[in-house]
C-alpha positions as CSV (number, residue, x, y, z in Angstrom):
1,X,-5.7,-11.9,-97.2
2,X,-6.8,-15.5,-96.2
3,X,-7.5,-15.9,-92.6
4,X,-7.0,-19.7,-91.5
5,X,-5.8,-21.9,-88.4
6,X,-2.1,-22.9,-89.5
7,X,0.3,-24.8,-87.5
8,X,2.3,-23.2,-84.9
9,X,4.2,-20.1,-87.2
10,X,7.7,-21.0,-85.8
11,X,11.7,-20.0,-87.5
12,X,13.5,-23.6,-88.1
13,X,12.4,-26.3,-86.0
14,X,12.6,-24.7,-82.5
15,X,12.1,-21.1,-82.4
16,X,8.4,-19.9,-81.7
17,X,7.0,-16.8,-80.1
18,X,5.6,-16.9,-76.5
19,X,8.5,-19.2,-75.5
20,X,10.2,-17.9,-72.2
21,X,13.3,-16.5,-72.1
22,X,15.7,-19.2,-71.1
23,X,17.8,-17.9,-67.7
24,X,20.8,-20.1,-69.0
25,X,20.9,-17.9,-71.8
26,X,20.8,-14.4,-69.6
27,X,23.1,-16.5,-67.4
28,X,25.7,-16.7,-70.4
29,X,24.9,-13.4,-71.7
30,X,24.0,-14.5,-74.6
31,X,21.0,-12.6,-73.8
32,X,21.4,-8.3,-73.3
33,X,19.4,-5.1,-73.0
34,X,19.9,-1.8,-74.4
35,X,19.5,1.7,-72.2
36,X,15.7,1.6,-70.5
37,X,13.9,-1.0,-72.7
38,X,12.5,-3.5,-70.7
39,X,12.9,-5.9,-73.2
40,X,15.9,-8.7,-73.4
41,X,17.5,-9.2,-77.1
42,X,19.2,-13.0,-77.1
43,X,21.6,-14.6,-80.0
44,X,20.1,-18.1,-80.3
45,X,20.3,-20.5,-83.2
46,X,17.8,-21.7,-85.2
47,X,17.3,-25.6,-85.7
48,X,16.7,-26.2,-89.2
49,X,15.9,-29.6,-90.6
50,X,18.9,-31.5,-92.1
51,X,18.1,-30.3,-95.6
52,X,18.3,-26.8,-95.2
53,X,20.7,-26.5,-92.7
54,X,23.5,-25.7,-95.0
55,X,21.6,-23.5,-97.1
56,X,20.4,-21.7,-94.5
57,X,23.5,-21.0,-92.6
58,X,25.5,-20.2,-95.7
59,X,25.4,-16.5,-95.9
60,X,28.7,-14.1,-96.5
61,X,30.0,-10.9,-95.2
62,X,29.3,-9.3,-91.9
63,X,26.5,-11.8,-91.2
64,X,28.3,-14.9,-90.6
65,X,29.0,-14.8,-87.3
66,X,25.3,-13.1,-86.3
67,X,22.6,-15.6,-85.2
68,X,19.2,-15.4,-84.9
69,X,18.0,-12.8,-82.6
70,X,15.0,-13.2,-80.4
71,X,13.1,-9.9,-78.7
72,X,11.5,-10.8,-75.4
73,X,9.4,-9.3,-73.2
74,X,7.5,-9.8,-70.1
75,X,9.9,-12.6,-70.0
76,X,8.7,-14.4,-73.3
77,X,10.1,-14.1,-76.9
78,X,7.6,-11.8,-79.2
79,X,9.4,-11.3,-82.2
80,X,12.1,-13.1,-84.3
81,X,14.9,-12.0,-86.8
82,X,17.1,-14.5,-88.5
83,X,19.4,-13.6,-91.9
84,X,19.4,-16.2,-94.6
85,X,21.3,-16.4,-97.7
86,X,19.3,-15.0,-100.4
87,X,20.4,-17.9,-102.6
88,X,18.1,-20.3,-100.0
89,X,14.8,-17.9,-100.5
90,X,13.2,-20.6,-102.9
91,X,14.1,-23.7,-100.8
92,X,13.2,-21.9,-97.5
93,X,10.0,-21.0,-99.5
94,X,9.7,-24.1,-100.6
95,X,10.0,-25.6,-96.8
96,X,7.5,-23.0,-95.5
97,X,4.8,-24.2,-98.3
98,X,4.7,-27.6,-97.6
99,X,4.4,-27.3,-93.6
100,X,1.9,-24.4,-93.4
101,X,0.3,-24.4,-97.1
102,X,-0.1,-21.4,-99.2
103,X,1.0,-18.2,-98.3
104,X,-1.3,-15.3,-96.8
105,X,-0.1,-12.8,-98.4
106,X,2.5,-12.3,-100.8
107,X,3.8,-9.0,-101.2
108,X,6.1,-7.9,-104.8
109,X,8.4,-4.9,-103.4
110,X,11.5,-3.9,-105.0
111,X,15.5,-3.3,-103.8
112,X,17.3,-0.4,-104.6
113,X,20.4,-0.7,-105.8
114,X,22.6,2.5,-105.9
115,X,23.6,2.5,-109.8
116,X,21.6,0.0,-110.9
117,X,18.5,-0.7,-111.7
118,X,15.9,-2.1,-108.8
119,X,15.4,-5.7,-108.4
120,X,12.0,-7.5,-107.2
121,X,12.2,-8.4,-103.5
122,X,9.8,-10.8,-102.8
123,X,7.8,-10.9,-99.4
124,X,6.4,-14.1,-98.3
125,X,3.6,-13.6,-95.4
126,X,1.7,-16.6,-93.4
127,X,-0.5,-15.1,-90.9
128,X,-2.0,-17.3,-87.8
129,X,-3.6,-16.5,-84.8
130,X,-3.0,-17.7,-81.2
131,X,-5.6,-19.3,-79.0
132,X,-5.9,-16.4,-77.3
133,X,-6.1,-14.4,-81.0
134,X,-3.1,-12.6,-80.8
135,X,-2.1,-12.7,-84.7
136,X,1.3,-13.5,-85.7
137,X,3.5,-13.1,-88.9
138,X,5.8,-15.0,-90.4
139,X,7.7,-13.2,-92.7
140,X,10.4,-14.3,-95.9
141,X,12.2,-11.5,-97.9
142,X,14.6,-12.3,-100.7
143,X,16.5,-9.4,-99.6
144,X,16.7,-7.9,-96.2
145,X,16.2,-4.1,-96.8
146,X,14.7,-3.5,-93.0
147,X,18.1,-3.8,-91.1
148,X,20.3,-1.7,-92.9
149,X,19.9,1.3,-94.8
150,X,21.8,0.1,-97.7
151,X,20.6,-3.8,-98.9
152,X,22.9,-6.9,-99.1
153,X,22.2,-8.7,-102.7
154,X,23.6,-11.8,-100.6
155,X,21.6,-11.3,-97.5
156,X,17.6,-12.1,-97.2
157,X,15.5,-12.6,-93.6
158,X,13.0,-14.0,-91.8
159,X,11.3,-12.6,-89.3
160,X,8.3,-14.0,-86.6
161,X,6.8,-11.2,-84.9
162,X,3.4,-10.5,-82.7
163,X,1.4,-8.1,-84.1
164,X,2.2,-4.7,-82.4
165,X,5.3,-5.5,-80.6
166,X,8.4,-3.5,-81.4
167,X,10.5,-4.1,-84.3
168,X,13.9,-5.8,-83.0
169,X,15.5,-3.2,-85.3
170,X,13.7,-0.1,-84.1
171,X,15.9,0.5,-81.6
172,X,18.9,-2.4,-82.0
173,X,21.4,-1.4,-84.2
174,X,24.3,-3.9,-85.8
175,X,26.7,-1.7,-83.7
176,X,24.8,-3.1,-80.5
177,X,25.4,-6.3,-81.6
178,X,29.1,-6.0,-82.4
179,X,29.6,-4.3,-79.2
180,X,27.7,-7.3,-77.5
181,X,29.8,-9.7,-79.1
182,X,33.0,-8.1,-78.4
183,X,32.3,-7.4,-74.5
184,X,30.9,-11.3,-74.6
185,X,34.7,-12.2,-75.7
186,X,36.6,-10.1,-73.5
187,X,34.6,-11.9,-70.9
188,X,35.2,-15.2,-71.6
């Protein structure tokens, strides 16, 4: 793996680890927390440039309405989910070269499929390091296999996390999420 200073590792154009939580957001409950973790999980949007905003955004299915989702704790964001269309995983590829240069790491795993044979499922790694030299990964999959058990063909990710802070999907489920969405509308 290389090991070099990149630019700050961010998701679109405004989400970055180490940002605080914003208290409008928890204010709006846009922001929530599950049983005894400490931790807030907030449904933010990612700021893409003007040329990949569509593509990005463009996904099908039970994902359209779910933003990105942002894991804080001790009050600032450590790790970083967002679904993309896996139509957009060249161009967001593309994107990612140009602004940080090559890849780390690049990692050839494949997708089940049930009843058909597996496909290669791409994983795109940049690795950077904080002044303080905490590392963080960002991560691009074709497909995202890590959320659900079963795989959307339609659905990739890409994910900003801290090295060893919990996975967002360790302990969130898509049934959180619904049921956060659904209490959020009854409220407003």
């Amino acid at each position: 793996a290389i090991s070099r200073n990149l630019p700050i590792l961010r998701i679109g154009t405004s989400l970055t680890l180490g940002r605080p939580i914003n208290p409008k957001a928890v204010a709006s409950e846009r922001c929530f927390r599950k049983g005894r973790d400490a931790g807030w999980y907030c449904l933010e949007k990612a700021n893409w440039p003007r040329h990949l905003a569509k593509a990005t955004t463009d996904t099908t299915g039970r994902h359209r309405k779910v933003e990105t989702i942002v894991r804080y704790e001790n009050g600032e964001a450590v790790r970083v989910y967002s679904v993309i269309p896996s139509t957009s995983y060249m161009g967001i590829l593309k994107y990612y070269t140009s602004l940080l240069g090559p890849p780390t790491q690049v990692l050839t795993g494949k997708l089940s499929r049930l009843g058909n044979t597996p496909i290669d499922n791409p994983s795109t790694i940049w690795t950077g390091y904080t002044k303080s030299g905490e590392s963080e990964t960002l991560e691009i999959r074709r497909f995202d296999n890590i959320r659900t058990m079963i795989a959307s063909e339609s659905v990739g990710l890409i994910r900003l996390y801290r090295k060893n802070s919990r996975p967002i999907f360790s302990y969130l489920s898509d049934t959180d999420l619904i049921l956060h969405q659904v209490r959020n509308k009854s409220i407003n």
